[in-house]
N, C-alpha and C positions, 0 to 999 in steps of 0.2 A: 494579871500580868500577860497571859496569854493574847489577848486583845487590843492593848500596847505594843506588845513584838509585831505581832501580825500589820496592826497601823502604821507602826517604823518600819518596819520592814516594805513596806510597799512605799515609803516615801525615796526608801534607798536604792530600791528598785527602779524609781525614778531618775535619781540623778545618776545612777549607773551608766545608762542609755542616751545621756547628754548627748556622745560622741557620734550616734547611728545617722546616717543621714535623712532627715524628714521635712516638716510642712513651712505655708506662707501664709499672708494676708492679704487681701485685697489692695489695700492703701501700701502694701511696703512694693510693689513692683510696679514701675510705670507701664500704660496699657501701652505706650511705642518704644520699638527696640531703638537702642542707640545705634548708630549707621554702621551697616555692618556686622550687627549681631542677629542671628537668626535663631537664639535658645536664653532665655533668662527662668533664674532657678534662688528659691530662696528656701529655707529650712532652718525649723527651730525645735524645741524643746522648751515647756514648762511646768516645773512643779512647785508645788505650795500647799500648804496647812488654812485649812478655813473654818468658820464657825457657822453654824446655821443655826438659827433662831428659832424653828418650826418645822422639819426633819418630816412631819406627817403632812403638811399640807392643811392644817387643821383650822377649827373654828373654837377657838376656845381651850384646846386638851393642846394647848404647844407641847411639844417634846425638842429639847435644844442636844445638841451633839456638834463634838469637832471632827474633822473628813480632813481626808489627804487627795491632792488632785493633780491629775496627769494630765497634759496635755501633748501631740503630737503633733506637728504640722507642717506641711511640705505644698508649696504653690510655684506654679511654674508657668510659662508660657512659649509655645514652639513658632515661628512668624516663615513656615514653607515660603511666602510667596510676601511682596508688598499689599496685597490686596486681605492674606488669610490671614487668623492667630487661633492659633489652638492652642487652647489652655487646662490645667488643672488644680482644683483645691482639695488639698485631701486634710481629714481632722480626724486624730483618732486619740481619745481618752479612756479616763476612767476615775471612779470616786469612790474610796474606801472610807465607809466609816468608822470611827471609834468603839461606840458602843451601840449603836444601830444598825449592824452589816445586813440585816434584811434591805437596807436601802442601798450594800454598793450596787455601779451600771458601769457599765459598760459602753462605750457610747462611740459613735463611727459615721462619718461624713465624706461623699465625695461629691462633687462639681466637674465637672467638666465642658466648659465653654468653648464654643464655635462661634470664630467672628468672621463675618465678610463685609469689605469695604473699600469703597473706588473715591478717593481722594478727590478726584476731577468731579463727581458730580457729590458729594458732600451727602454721600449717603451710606450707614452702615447696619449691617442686618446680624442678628446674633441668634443663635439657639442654646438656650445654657438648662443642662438633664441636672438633675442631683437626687441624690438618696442618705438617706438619713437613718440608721437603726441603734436602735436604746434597748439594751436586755438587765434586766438588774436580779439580781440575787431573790429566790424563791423563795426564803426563809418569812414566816410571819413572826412579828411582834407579839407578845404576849398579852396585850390590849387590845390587837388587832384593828388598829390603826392601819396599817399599811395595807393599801390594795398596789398589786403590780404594774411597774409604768412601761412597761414593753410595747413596743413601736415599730412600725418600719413605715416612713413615707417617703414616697416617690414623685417628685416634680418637673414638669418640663415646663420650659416659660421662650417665648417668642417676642421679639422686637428688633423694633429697627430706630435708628434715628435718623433723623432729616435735618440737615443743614437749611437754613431758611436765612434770607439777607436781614440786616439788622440786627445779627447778634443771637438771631432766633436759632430753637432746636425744638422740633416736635418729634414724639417718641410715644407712637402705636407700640402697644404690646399684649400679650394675651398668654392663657397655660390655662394648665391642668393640674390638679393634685392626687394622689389619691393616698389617703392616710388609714393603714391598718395598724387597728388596736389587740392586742390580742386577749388580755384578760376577761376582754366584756368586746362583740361584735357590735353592741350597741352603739359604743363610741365611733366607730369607724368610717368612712364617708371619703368621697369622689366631689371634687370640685372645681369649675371653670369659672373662669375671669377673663375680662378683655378691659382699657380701658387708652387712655390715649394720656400725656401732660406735655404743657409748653414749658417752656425754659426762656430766659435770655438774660445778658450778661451784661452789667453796666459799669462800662470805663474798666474791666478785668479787675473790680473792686464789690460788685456788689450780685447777686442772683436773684432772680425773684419767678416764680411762676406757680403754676395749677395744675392738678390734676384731679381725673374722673375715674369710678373703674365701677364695674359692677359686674356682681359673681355669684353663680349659683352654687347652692350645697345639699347634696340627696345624702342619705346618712343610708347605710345600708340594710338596715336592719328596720326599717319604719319606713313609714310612707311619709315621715316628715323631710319637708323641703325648705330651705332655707336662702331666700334672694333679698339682697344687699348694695346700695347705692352709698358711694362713699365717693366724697367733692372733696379736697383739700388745697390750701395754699401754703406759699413758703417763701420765707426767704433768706439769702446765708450772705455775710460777710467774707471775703476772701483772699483775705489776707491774715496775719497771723496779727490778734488773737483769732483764730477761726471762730464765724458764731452762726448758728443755726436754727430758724425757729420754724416751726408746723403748726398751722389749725388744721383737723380734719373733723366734717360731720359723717357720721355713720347713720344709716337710716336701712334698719334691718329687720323683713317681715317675711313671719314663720307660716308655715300650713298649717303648725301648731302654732295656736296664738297667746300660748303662757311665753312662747321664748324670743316673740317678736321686743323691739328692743331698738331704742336712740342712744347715742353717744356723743358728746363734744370732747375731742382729744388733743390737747397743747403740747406740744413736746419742744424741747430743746435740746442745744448741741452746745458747748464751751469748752474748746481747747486751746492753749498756750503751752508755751516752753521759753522756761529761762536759767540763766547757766548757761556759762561757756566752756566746753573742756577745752586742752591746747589750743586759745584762743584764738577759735576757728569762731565763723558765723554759722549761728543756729540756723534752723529754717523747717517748718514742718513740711517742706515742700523735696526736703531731700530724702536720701535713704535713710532711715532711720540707724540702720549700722552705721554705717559712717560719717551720721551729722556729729556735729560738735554742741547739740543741747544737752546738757546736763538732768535737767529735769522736764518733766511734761508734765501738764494738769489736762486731765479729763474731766468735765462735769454734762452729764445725761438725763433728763427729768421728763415725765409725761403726768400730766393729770388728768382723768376722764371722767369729766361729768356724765354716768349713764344713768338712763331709768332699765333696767332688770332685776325684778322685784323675785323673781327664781332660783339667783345664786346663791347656794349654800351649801355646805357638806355635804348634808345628808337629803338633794336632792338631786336628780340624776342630771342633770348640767351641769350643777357646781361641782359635783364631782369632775364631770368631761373637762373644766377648766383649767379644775387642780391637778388632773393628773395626764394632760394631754401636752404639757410642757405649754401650755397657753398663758402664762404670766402676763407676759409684756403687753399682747392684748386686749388685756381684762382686768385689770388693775393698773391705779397710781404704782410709779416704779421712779427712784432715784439713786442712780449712780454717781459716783466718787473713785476717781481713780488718779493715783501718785504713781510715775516712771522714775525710778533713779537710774541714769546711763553711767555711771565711774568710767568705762573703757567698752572698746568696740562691740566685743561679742556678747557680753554680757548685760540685763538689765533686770534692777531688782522693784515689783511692784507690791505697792499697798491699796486695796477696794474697797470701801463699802456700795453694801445695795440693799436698798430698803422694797419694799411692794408691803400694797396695804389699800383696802376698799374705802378708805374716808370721801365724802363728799357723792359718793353712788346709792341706787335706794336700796341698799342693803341693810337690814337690821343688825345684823349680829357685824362683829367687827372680825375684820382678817387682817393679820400683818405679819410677817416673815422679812425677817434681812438675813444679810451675810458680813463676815468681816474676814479679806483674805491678806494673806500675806507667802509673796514666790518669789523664784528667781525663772529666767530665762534666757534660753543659749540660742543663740542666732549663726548661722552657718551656712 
């Protein structure tokens, strides 16, 4: 009973705090101010009850448990000048388990973007810093399943885009990472990237273009070194239903040559909305508080064919995989997601999310989903 209060109890904890003023999304604020406004601010709140299928990350020893999840979030953007915007994404959660609280974290995210950009020559330059820190509960499992996922990494990324005649947009960019692990230094590791992609727009109905990037990786604790060439193309629909698809090759070779490593990665993007409230017109193109769609569909899918013949639990990569928050990565992953809007500030959602190594040369099989259900306050 004790571990049921403590579970209710931090969901109540959540709705409590609807009212406090917090975070944004990237897609809920347009990147130009409306004429005249030099401050745009958006903030919300969500909690919800979820299931997780495999709570250790495991190969084989699943362990399922229900979690309760917070989310905080507050995005904003300040426009000093026509030329500046400074901006911020702040995210701050947490996930309490049921009966696994060796796994709750605690989890915290800032952004802060700097844009510069001169209309007349059709060029805009950006520096966007962020940091990320995950600390989760110290408690072991009695199977000792659980190794700790504590983190803190720090990114800064560079780019500019260029306006180019014909509808063109090319966009140089480059950064750095540096990801500290802290339970094991082994995982830990410093990393640079540079690459360039073109863009262009056809009839403000269709997108298609490429991109190159290649990135080095020094792990701190070894003299392994890891360099990376990744080509991809794409192209998106642009209008509503929104559709999105990506090929990318990966071609990844180690100074350690067990972790050297190809991948082919398909991913897509499908969203729609339909439902009209006070038959207003929907549109994914507006603010989402104040559209009139009733409901949204999300659908998110990637499949990767790789050859990494070394991921596994119980060897020291597949560990780094499992517990470095590297999912999306390193595994097939499909999302599902339902918005219901009833009225302005309010929207209640329904998730699943699958991840699962089918079709990679992995022997042994992996697969973990979720099944969530929340509400969320916009403000």
């Amino acid at each position: 009973m004790g571990r049921i209060r403590d579970f209710l109890g931090f969901v109540a904890k959540g709705l409590v705090v609807v009212y406090v003023p917090l975070v944004y999304s990237q897609e809920e604020i347009s990147p130009h101010p409306q004429k005249g406004l030099t401050f745009q601010n958006q903030n919300s709140i969500q909690a919800g009850v979820e299931y997780d299928s495999n709570v250790f990350k495991t190969f084989g020893q699943n362990q399922e448990d229900f979690l309760a999840r917070i989310l905080l979030k507050s995005q904003g953007t300040f426009f000093p000048s026509s030329e500046w915007r400074i901006g911020w994404d702040y995210q701050g959660g947490g996930k309490k388990y049921l009966d696994h609280d060796e796994q709750d974290t605690l989890i915290q995210f800032i952004e802060l973007p700097i844009s510069w950009g001169e209309p007349s020559t059709g060029i805009e330059v950006s520096f966007i810093p962020d940091i990320k820190y995950q600390k989760e509960r110290n408690n072991v499992d009695i199977n000792s399943l659980d190794i700790n996922e504590d983190f803190l990494s720090a990114t800064g990324k560079l780019l500019a885009r260029i306006s180019l005649p014909h509808r063109l947009q090319l966009e140089p960019s480059g950064g750095f990472t540096y990801f500290h692990f802290d339970p094991t230094q082994t995982f830990s590791f410093s990393r640079e990237w540079g690459g360039v992609s073109i863009y262009k727009t056809v009839y403000h109905l269709v997108g298609i273009g490429s991109q190159y990037t290649y990135s080095r990786q020094q792990f701190q604790e070894s003299s392994r070194e890891d360099r990376e060439h990744q080509i991809s193309a794409f192209v998106q629909y642009l209008k509503v239903p929104f559709f999105s698809a990506r090929y990318t090759f990966q071609d990844s070779e180690s100074s350690d040559r067990t972790f050297t490593f190809t991948n082919h990665r398909i991913s897509f993007l499908l969203s729609m909305i339909f439902g009209h409230r006070n038959g207003g017109k929907a549109s994914l193109e507006s603010d989402p508080i104040n559209s009139s769609a009733l409901f949204a569909l999300h659908l998110l899918g990637t499949l990767q064919l790789k050859r990494f013949p070394s991921v596994f639990d119980f060897t020291q990569e597949g560990q780094r995989f499992l517990l470095t928050g590297s999912e999306d990565d390193n595994f097939n992953s499909f999302l599902a997601k339902m918005s219901y809007h009833p009225f302005n500030p309010i929207t209640f959602e329904v998730k699943y999310t699958r991840y699962s190594n089918e079709l990679s040369s992995q022997q042994d099989s992996f697969g973990r989903y979720f099944l969530y259900g929340g509400v969320r306050f916009s403000f």
